[in-house]
C-alpha positions as CSV (number, residue, x, y, z in Angstrom):
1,X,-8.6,-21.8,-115.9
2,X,-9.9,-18.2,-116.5
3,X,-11.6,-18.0,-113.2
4,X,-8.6,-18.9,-111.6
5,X,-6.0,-16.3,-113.3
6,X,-8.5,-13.8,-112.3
7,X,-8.4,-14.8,-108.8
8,X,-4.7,-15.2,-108.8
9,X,-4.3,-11.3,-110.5
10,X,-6.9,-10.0,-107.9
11,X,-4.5,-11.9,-104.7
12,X,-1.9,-10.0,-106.2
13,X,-2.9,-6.8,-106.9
14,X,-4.3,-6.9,-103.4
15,X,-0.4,-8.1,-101.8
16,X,1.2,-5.5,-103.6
17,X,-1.6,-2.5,-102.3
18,X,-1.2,-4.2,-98.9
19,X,2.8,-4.1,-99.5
20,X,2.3,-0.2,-100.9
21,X,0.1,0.6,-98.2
22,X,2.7,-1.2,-95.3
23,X,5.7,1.2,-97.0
24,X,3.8,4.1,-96.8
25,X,3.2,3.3,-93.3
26,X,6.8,2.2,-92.5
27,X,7.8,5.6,-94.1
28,X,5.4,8.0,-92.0
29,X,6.2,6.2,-88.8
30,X,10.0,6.9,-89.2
31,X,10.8,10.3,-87.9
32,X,12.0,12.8,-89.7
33,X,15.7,13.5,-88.5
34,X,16.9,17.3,-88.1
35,X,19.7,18.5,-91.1
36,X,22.9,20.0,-89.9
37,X,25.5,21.4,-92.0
38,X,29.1,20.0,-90.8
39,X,31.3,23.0,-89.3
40,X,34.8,22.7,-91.3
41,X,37.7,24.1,-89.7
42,X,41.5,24.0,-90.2
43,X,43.9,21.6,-88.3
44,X,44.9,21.5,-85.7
45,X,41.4,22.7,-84.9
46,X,38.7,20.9,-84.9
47,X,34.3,21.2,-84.7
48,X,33.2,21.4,-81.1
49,X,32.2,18.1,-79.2
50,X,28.3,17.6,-79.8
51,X,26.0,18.1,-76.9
52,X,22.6,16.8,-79.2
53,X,20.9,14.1,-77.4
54,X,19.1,12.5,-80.7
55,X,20.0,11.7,-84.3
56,X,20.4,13.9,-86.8
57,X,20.8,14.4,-90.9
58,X,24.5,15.7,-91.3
59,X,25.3,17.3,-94.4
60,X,29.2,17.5,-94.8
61,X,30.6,19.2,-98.1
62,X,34.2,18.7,-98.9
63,X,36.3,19.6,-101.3
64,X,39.0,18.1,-103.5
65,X,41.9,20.9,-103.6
66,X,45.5,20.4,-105.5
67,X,47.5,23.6,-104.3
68,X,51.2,24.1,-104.2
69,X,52.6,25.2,-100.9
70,X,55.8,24.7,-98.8
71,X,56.8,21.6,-96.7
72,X,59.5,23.2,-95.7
73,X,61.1,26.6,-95.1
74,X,62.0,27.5,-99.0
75,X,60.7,24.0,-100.1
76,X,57.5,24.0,-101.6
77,X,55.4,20.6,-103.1
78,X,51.9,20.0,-104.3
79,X,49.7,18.4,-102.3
80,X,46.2,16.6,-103.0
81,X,43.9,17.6,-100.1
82,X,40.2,17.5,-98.7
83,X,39.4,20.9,-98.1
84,X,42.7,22.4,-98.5
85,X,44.4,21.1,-95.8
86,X,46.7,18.2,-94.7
87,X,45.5,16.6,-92.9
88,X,42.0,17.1,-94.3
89,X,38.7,19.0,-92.6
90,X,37.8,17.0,-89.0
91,X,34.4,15.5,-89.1
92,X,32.6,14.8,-86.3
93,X,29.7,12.7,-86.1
94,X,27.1,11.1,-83.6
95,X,26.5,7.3,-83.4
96,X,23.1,6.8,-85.1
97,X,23.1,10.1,-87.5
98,X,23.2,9.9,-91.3
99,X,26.2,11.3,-93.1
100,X,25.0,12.6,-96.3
101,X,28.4,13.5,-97.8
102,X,29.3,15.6,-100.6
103,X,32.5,15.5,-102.7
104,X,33.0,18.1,-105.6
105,X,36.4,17.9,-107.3
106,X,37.1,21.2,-108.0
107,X,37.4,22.0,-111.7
108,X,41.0,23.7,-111.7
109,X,41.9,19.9,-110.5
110,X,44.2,17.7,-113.0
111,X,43.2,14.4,-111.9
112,X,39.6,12.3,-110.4
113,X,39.7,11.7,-106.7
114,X,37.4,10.0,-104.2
115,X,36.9,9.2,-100.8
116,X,37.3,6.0,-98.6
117,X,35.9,7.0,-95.3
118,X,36.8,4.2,-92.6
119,X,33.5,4.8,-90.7
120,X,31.4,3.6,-93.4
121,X,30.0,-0.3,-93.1
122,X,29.8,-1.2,-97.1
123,X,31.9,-1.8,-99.8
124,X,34.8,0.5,-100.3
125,X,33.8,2.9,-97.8
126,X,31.9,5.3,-100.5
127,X,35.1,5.0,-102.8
128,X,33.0,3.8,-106.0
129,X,30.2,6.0,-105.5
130,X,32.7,9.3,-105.5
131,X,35.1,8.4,-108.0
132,X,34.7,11.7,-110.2
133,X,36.4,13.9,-113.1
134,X,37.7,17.4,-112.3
135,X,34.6,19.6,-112.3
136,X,32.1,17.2,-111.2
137,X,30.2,16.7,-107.9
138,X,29.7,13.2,-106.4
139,X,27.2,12.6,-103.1
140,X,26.4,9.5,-101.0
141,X,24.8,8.7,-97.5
142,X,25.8,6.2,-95.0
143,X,24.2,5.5,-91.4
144,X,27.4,5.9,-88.3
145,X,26.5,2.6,-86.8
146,X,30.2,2.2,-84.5
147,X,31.6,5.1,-82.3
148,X,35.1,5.7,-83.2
149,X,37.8,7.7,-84.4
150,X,38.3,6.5,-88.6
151,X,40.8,7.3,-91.0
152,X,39.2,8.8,-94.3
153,X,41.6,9.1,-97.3
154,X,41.3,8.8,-101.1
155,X,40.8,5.7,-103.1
156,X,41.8,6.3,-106.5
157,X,44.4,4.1,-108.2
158,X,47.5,4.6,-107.1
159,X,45.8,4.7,-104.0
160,X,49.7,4.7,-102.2
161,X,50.6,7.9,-104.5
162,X,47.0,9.9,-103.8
163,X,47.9,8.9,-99.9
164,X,51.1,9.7,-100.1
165,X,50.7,13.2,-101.7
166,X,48.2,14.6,-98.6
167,X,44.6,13.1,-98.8
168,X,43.7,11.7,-95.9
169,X,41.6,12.7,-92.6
170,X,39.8,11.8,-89.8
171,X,36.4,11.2,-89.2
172,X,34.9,10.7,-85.2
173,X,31.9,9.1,-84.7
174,X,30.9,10.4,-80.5
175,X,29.5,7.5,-79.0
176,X,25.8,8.3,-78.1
177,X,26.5,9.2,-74.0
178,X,29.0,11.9,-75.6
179,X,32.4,12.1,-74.4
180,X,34.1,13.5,-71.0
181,X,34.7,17.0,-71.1
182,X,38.0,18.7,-71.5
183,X,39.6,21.9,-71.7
184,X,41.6,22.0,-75.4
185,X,41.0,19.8,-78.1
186,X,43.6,19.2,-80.9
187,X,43.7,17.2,-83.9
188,X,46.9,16.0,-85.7
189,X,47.9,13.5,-88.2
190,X,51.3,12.3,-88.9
191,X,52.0,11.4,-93.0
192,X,55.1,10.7,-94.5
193,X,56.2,12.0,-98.2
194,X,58.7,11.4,-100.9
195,X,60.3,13.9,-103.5
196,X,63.0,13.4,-105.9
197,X,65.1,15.8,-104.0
198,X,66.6,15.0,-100.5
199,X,65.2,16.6,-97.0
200,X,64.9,20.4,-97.2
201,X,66.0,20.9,-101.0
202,X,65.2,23.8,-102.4
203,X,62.7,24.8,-104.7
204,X,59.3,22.9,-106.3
205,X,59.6,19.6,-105.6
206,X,58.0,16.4,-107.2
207,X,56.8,13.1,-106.0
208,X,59.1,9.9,-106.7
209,X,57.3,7.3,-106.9
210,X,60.0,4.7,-106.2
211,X,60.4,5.8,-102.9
212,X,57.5,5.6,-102.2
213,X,57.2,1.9,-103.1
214,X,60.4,1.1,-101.0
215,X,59.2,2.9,-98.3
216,X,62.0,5.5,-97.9
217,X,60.3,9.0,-96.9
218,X,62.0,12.1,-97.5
219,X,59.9,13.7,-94.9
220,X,57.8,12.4,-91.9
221,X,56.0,15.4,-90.4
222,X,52.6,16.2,-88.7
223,X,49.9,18.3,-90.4
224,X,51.6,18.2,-93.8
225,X,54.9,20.3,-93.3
226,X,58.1,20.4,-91.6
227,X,57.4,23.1,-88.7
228,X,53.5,22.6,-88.9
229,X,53.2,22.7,-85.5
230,X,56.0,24.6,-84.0
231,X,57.2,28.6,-83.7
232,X,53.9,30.6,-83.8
233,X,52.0,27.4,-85.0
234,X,52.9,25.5,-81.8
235,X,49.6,24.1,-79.4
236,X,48.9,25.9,-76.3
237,X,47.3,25.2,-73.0
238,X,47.6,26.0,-69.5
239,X,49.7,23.8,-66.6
240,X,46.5,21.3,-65.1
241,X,44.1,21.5,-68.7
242,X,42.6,18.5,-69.6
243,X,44.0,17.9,-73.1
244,X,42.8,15.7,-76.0
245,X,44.3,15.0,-79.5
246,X,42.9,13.3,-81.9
247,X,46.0,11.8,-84.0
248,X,46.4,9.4,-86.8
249,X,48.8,8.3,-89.3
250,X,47.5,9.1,-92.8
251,X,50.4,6.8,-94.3
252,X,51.1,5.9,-96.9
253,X,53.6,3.2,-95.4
254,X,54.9,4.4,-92.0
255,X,53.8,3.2,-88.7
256,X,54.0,6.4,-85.7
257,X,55.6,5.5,-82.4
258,X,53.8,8.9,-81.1
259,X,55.4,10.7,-77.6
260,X,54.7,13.4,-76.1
261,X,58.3,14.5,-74.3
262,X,57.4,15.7,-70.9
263,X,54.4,14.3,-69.6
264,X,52.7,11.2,-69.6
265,X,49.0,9.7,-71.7
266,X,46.3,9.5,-68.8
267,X,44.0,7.6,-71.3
268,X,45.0,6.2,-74.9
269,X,41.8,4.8,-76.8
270,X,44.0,2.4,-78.5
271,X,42.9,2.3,-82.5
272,X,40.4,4.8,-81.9
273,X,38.3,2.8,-80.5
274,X,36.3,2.7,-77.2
275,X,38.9,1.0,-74.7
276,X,41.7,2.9,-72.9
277,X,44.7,2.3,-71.5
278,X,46.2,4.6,-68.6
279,X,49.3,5.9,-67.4
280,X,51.0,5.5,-71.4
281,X,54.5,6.7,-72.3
282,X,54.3,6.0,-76.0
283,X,51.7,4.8,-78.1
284,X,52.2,2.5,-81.8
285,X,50.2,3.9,-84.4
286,X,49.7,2.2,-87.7
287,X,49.6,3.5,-90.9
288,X,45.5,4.3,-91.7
289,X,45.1,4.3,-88.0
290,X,44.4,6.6,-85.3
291,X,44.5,6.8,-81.2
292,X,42.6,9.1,-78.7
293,X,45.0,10.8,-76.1
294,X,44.2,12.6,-72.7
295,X,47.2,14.0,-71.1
296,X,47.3,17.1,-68.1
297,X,50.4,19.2,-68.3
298,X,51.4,20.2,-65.0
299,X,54.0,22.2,-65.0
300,X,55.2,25.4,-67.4
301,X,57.8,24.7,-70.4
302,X,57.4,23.0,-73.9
303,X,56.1,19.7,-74.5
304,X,57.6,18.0,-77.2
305,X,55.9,16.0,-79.8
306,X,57.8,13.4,-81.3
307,X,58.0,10.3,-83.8
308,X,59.7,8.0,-81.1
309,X,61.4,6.8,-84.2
310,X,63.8,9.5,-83.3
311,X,65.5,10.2,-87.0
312,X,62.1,10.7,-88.4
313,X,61.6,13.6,-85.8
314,X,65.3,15.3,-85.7
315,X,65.9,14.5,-89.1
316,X,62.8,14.4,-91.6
317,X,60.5,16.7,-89.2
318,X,58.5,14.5,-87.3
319,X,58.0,16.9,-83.9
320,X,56.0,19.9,-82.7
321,X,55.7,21.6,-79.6
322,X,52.8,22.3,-77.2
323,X,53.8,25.4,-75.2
324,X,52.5,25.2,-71.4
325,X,51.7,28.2,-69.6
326,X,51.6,28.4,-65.9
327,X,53.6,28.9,-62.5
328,X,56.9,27.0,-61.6
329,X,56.0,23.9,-59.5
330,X,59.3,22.9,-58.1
331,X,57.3,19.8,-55.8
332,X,56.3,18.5,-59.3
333,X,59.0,19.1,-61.5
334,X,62.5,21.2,-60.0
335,X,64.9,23.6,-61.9
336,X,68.0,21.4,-60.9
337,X,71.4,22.0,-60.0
338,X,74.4,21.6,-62.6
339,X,78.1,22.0,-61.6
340,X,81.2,20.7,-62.9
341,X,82.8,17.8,-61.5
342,X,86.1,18.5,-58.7
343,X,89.3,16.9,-59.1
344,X,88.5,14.6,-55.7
345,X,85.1,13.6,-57.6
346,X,87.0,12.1,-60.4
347,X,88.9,10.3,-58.7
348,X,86.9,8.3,-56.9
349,X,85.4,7.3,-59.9
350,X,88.1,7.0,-62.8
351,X,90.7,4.3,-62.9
352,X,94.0,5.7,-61.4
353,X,96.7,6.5,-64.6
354,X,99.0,3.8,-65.5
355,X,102.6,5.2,-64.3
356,X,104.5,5.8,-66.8
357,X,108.3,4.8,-67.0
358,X,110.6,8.2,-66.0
359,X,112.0,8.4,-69.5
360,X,108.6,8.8,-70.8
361,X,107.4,11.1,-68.4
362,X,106.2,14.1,-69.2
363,X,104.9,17.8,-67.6
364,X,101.9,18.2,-66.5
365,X,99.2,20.2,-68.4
366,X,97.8,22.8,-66.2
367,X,94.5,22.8,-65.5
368,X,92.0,24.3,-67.0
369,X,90.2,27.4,-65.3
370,X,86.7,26.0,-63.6
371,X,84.8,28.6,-65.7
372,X,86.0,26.8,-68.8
373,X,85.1,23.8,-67.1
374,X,82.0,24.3,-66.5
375,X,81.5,25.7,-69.4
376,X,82.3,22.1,-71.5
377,X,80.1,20.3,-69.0
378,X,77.4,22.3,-70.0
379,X,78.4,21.5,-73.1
380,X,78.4,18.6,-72.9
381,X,75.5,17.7,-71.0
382,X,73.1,20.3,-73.1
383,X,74.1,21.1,-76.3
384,X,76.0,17.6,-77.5
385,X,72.9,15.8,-78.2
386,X,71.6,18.0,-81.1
387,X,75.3,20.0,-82.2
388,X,77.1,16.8,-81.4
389,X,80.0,16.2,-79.4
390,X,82.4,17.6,-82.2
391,X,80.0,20.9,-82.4
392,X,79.5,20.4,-86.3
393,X,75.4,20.2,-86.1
394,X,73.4,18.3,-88.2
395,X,72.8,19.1,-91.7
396,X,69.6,20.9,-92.2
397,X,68.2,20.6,-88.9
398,X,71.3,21.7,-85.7
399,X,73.2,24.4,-87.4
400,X,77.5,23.6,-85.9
401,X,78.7,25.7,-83.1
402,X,82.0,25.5,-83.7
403,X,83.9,28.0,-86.6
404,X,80.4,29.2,-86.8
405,X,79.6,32.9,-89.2
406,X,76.5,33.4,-86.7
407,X,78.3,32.4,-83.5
408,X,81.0,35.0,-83.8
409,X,78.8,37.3,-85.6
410,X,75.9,37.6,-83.2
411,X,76.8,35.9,-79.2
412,X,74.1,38.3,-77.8
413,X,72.0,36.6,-79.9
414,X,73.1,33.6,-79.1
415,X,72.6,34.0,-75.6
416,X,68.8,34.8,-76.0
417,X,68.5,31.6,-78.0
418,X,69.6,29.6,-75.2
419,X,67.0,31.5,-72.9
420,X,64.1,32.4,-74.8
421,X,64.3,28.9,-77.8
422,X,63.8,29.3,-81.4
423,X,62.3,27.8,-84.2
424,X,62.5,28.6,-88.2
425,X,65.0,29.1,-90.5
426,X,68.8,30.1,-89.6
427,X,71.6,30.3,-92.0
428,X,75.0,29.5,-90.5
429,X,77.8,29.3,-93.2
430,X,75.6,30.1,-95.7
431,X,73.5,26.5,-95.2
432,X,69.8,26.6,-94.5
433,X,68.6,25.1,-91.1
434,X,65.1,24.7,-89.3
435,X,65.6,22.5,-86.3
436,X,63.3,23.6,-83.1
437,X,65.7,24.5,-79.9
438,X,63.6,24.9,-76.8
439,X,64.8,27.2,-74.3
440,X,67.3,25.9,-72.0
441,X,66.7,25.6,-68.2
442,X,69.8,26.8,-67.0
443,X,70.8,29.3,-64.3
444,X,73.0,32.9,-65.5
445,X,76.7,31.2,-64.4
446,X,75.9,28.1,-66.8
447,X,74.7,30.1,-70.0
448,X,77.8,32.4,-69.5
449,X,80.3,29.8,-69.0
450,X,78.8,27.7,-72.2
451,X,78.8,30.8,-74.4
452,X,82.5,31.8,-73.3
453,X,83.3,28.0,-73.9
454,X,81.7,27.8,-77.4
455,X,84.0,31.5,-78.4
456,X,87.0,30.8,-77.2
457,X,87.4,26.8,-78.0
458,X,85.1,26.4,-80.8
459,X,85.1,29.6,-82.4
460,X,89.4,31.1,-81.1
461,X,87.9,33.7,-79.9
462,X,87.3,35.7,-76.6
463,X,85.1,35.8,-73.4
464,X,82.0,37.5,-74.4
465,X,79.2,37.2,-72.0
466,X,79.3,37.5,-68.1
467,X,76.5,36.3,-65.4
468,X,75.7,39.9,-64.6
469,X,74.6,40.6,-68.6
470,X,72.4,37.0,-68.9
471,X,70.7,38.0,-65.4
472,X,70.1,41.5,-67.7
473,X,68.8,39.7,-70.9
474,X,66.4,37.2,-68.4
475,X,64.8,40.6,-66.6
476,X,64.3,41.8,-70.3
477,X,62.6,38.7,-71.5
């Protein structure tokens, strides 16, 4: 009994050398990957693509910030962010490298945070291993086994409120071939939050939570504010440069219905993943989901980006602009022609008048001049769709036209708003309004005749502007 035990203890002291001796092996042979320290940047930058061939050790250190900031003009809210920014820091990752992540909530912080990182294949994502108290560091590694584009976002109960108030991101894992070269890269998230005050209300404003569980935003914008990407924020790129932008919808609750107005998706990696669709007007995002878009501008102007959920963009902030520079291509994309209708025009169209019986008959209104005409055409057919057909604006976002303190004020002005655009802040009748108007493509006659229209019906005033001082203000431009 004796001898065997002895034996037995000797076979197993043996199988665990042999096992210590196999490890030891197993750990020389693997090879020892090179460490790279993740490049951070603020959105709606982003890290360069990676041109490594091989995998590496990527360190990426983020940080929990709560900072108080506006999201809108005079309207300011505190967000939870990675690295300081909503969305938070890009990372970009190879398929096959190591993430070795580091999360240190910042000890001015009021509340623990983590991270849920949609890239990682395990249990929560890393959210229980970085789960910390203000002050405290928390790190983890995981292996980027799927090429993709992956929501990240915080995990800490209320997860909807933590989402909701700024921290989400996205990571991109490159496939291993790398990706297709183009000329501007751009990365933009759309997220949707609630405060107790409605859109554009002055002042520090704080979360309310019951919006936010019936799903009632008080602002859907890109990049965290209302304006984020428009004015001197707005993207830029040249006519025939090969675009991509990285989007996602952070959340909490709504889904994106992302446009671009003015050109059309060569390639949408639906879900971020590694299948495409071409020639796509509009593209469904979900809420802690994402989508790869190529696009080439062609032709000089503003695109438009938009929340095809059109309120959400005119009316909680949901748009940007991505300002194309180039030369006129009137093959691809003309100026136009706009001219009022004539008399003979009409009336091969409109039904012919019911004839009235001679008692009820009466005199004719002359007509009006065909300046004035054309001005309400161009009215009509320009300015109608944001200041509405009555010329009373929108509240907050298309200041009115008519009786308007700026109009009769300042119709120079107004006249190199309708040439040049503007974006930010405008107070008509002593109301706040932030809406983004992109300049108009119309020709000297038309800007005159709408700005002489707008004085003298909307505003009982006088002619003010002639062709001959537009065609000035275009040659000083």
């Amino acid at each position: 009994m004796k001898k065997n035990f002895k034996l037995s203890a000797v076979t197993l002291a043996t199988s665990a050398l042999l096992a210590l001796i196999g490890a030891t092996a197993a750990v020389a042979a693997e090879p020892e990957l090179p460490v790279i320290t993740q490049e951070l940047v603020a959105p709606p930058q982003l890290p360069p693509p990676i041109t490594r061939k091989t995998a590496a050790h990527v360190v990426v250190n983020l940080t929990v910030e709560e900072v108080e900031r506006e999201i809108a003009p005079g309207t300011r809210y505190t967000f939870w962010t990675f690295g300081g920014t909503v969305p938070g820091k890009f990372i970009r990752v190879r398929e096959g490298d190591t993430v070795e992540l580091h999360l240190l909530n910042l000890p001015d912080n009021k509340l623990p945070h983590n991270i849920d990182l949609h890239a990682v294949t395990g249990p929560g994502g890393g959210a229980a291993q970085t789960l910390i108290a203000p002050g405290n560091e928390a790190t983890f590694t995981f292996k980027a086994l799927q090429s993709g584009l992956y929501v990240y976002h915080c995990a800490t109960a209320p997860v909807g409120m933590h989402v909701a108030n700024g921290m989400y991101g996205l990571i991109m894992v490159e496939p291993k071939e790398g990706m297709a070269k183009v000329d501007k890269e751009y990365y933009v998230m759309q997220g949707d939050f609630y405060t107790e005050g409605n859109y554009r209300a002055p002042g520090l404003q704080n979360f309310d939570m019951q919006k936010a569980i019936d799903e009632k935003p008080t602002y859907v914008v890109f990049n965290g504010a209302d304006g984020a990407l428009t004015g001197a924020n707005s993207l830029t790129a040249k006519a025939d440069e090969k675009v991509r932008m990285f989007f996602g919808v952070g959340g909490p609750n709504i889904t994106s219905s992302f446009h671009i107005i003015g050109t059309i998706f060569d390639k949408v990696y639906f879900e971020g993943g590694t299948k495409y669709q071409e020639n796509v007007q509009t593209t469904m995002v979900p809420a802690g989901g994402s989508a790869i878009v190529e696009f080439t501008p062609r032709v000089p102007g503003n695109l438009t980006l938009v929340d095809h959920s059109l309120t959400r963009a005119f009316n909680k902030g949901a748009i940007g602009l991505l300002s194309v520079a180039g030369p006129d291509k009137p093959d691809i994309y003309s100026k136009g022609i706009k001219k009022p209708l004539t008399a003979a025009a009409v009336a091969k169209v409109a039904p012919a008048p019911a004839k009235a019986a001679a008692k009820d008959a009466k005199p004719a209104v002359a007509a009006a001049p065909s300046v004035h005409a054309r001005g309400k055409a161009v009215y009509d057919s320009n300015c109608a769709v944001c200041h509405q057909a009555d010329a009373k604006g929108v509240a907050g976002v298309f200041p009115p036209l008519a009786h308007s303190d700026f109009f009769q004020q300042r119709p120079y002005e107004m006249a190199h708003i309708v040439l040049n655009g503007r974006s930010g802040t405008l107070v008509v009748n002593g109301q706040k309004y932030n809406g983004v108007m992109p300049a108009q493509d119309l020709n000297d006659e038309d800007i005159s005749a709408v700005i002489n229209y707008i004085s003298v019906e909307l505003n009982e005033g006088q002619p003010v502007l002639t062709p001959e001082q537009v065609r000035d203000m275009r040659k000083k431009r």
